[in-house]
N, CA, C and O atoms as a GROMACS GRO file, in nm:
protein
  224
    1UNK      N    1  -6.336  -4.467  -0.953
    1UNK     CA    2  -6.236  -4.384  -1.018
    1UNK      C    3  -6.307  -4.261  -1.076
    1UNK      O    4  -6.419  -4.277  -1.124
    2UNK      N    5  -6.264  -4.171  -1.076
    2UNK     CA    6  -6.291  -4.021  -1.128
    2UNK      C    7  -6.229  -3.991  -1.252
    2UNK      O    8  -6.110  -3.997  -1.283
    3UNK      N    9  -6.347  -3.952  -1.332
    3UNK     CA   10  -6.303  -3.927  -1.492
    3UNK      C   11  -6.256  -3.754  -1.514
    3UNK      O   12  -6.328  -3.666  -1.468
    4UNK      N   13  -6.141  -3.724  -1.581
    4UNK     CA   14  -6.133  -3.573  -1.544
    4UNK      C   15  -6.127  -3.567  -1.709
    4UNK      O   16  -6.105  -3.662  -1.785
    5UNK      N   17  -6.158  -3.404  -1.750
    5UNK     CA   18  -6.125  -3.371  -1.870
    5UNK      C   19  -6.050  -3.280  -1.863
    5UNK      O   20  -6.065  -3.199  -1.773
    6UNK      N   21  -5.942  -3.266  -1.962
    6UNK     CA   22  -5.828  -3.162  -1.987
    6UNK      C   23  -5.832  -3.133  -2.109
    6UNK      O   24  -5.837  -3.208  -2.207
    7UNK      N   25  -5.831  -2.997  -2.102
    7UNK     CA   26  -5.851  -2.900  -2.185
    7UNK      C   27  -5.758  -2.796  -2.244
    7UNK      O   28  -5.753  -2.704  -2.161
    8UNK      N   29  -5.667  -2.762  -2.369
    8UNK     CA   30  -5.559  -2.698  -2.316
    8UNK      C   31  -5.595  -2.550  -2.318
    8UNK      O   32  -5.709  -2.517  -2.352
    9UNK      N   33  -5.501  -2.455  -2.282
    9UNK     CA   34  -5.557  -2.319  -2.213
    9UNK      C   35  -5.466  -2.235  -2.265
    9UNK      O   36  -5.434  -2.123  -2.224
   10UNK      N   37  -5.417  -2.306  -2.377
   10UNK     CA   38  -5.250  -2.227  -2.421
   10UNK      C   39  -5.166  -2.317  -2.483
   10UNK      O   40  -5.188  -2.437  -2.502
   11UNK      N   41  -5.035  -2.232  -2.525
   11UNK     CA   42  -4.953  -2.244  -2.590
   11UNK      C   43  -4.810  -2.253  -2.592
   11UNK      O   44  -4.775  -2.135  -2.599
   12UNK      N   45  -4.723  -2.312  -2.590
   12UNK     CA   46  -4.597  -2.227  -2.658
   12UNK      C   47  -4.518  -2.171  -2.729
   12UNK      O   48  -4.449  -2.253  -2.788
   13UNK      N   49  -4.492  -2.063  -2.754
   13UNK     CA   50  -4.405  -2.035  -2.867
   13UNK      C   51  -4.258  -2.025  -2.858
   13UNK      O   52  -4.184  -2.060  -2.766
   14UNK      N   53  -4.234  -1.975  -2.958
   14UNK     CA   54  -4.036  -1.952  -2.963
   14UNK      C   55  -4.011  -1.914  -3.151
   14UNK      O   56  -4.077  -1.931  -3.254
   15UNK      N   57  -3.920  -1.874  -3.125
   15UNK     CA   58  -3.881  -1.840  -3.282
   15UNK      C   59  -3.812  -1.918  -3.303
   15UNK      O   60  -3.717  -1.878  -3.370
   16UNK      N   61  -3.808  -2.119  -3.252
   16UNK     CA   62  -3.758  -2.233  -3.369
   16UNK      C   63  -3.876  -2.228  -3.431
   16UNK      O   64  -3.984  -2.184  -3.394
   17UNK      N   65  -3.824  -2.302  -3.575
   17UNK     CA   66  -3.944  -2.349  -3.693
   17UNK      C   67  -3.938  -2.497  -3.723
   17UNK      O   68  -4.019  -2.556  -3.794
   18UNK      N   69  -3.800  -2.571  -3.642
   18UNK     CA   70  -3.849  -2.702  -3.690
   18UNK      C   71  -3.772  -2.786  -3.554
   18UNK      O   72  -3.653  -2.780  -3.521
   19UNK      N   73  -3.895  -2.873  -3.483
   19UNK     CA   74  -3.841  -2.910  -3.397
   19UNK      C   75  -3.734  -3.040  -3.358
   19UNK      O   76  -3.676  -3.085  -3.259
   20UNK      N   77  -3.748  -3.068  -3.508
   20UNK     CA   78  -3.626  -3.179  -3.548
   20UNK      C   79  -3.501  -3.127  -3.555
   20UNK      O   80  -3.424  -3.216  -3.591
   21UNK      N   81  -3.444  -3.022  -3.537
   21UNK     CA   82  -3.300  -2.945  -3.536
   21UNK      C   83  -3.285  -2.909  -3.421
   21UNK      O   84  -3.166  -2.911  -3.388
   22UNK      N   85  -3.417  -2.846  -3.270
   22UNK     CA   86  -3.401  -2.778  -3.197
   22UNK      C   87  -3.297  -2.815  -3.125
   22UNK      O   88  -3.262  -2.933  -3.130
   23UNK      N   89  -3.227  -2.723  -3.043
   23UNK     CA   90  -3.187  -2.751  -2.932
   23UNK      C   91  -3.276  -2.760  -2.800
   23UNK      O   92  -3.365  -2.684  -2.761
   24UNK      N   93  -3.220  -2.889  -2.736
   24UNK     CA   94  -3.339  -2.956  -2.630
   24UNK      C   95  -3.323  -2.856  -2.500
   24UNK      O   96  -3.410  -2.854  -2.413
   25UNK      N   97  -3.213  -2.779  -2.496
   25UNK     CA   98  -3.141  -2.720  -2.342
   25UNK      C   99  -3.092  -2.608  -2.360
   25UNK      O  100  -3.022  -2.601  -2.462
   26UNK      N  101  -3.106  -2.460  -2.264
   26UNK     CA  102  -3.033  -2.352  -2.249
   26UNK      C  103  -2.879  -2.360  -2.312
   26UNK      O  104  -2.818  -2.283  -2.387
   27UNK      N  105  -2.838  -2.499  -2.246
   27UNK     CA  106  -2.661  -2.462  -2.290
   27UNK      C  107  -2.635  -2.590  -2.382
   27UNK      O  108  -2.543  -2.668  -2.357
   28UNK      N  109  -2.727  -2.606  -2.498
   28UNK     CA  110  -2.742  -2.647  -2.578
   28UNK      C  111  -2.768  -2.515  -2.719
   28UNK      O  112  -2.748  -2.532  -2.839
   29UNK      N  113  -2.808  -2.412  -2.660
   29UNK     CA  114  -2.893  -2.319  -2.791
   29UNK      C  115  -2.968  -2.271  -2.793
   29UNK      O  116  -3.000  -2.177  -2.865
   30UNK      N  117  -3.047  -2.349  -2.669
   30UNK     CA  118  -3.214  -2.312  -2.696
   30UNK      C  119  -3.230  -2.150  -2.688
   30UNK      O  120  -3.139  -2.086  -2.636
   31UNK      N  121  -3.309  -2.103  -2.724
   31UNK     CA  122  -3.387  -2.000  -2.701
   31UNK      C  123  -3.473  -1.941  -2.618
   31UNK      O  124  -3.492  -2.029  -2.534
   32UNK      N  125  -3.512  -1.885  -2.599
   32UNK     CA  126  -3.634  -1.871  -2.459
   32UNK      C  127  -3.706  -1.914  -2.534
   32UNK      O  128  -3.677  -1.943  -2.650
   33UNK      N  129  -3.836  -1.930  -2.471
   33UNK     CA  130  -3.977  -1.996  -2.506
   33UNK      C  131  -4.101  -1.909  -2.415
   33UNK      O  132  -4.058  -1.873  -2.305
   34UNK      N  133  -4.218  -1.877  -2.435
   34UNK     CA  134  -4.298  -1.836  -2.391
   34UNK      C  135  -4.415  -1.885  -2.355
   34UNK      O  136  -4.454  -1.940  -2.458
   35UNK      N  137  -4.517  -1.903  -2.251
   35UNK     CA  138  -4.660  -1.952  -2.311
   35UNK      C  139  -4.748  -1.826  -2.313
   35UNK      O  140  -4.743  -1.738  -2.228
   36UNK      N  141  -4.823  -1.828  -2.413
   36UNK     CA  142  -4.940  -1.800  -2.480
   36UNK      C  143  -5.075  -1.826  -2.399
   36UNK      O  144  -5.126  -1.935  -2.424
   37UNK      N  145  -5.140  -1.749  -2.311
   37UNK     CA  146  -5.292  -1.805  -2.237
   37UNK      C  147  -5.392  -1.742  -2.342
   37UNK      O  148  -5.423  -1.627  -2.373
   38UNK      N  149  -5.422  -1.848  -2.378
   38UNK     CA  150  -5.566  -1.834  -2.481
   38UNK      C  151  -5.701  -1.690  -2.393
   38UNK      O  152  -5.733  -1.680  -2.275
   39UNK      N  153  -5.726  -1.640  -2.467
   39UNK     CA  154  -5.804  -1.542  -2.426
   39UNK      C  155  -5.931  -1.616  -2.369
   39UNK      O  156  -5.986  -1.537  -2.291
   40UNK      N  157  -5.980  -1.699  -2.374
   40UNK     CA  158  -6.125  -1.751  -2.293
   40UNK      C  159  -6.070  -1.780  -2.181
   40UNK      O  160  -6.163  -1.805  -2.104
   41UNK      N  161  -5.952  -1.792  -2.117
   41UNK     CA  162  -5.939  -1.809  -1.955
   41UNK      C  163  -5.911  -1.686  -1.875
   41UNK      O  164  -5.841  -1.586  -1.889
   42UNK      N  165  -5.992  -1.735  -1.786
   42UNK     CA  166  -6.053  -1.621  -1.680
   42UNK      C  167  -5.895  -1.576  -1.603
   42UNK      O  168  -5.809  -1.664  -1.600
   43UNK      N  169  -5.869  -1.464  -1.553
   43UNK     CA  170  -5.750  -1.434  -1.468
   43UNK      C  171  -5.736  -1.498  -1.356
   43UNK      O  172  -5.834  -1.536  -1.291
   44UNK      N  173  -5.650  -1.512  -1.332
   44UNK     CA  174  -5.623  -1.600  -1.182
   44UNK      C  175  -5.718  -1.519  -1.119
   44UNK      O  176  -5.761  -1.415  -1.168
   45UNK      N  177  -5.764  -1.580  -0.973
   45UNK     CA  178  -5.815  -1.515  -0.849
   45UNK      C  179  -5.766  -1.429  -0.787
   45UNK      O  180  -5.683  -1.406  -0.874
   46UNK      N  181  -5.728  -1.320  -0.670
   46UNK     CA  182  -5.645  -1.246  -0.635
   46UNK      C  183  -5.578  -1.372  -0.535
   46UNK      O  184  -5.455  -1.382  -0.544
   47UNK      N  185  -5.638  -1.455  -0.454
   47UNK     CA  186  -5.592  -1.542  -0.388
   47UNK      C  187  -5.482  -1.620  -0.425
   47UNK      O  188  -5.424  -1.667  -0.327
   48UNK      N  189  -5.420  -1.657  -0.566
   48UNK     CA  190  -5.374  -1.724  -0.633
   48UNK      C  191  -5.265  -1.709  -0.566
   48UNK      O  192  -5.222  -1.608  -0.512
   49UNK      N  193  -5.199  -1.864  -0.574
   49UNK     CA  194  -5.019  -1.813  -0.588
   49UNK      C  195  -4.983  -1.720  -0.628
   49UNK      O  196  -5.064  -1.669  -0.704
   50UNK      N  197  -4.848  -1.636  -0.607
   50UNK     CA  198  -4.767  -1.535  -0.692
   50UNK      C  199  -4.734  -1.629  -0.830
   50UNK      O  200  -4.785  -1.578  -0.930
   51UNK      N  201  -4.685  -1.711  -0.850
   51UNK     CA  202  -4.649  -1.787  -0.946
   51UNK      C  203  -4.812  -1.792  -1.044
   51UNK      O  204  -4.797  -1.773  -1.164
   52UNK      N  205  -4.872  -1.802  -1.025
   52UNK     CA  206  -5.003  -1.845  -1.113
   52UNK      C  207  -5.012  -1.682  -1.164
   52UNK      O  208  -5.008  -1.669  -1.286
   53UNK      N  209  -5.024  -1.540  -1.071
   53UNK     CA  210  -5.042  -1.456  -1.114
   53UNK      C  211  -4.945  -1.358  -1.230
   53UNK      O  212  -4.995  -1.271  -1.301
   54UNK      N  213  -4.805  -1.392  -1.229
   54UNK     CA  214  -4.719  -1.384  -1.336
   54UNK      C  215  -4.747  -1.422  -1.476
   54UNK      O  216  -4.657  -1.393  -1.555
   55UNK      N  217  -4.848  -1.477  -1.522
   55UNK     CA  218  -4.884  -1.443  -1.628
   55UNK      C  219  -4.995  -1.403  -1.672
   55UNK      O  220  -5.069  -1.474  -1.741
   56UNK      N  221  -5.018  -1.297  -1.641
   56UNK     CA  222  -5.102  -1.174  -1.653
   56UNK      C  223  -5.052  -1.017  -1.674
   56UNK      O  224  -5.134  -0.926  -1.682
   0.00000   0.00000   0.00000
């Protein structure tokens, strides 16, 4: 078996403040949400998916 380590690389945000009230769903309330890529990760490759390169 192969031991892997995970590391996180980011974040999400949103302007809720408490996630005991949130709404769980779009047509519930929710809000958009964003992630946050921590500045020590390198940019995708140019090779990358289109999807991987969208957040940059």
């Amino acid at each position: 078996m192969t031991d892997y380590t995970l590391r996180p690389i980011g974040h999400v945000e949103s302007v809720l403040t408490d996630p005991a009230t949130a709404p769980r769903q779009p047509d519930e309330g929710a809000p958009p949400a964003w992630l946050v890529i921590d500045d020590h990760v390198p940019p995708p490759s140019t090779d990358s998916p289109p999807a991987w390169t969208s957040w940059y």
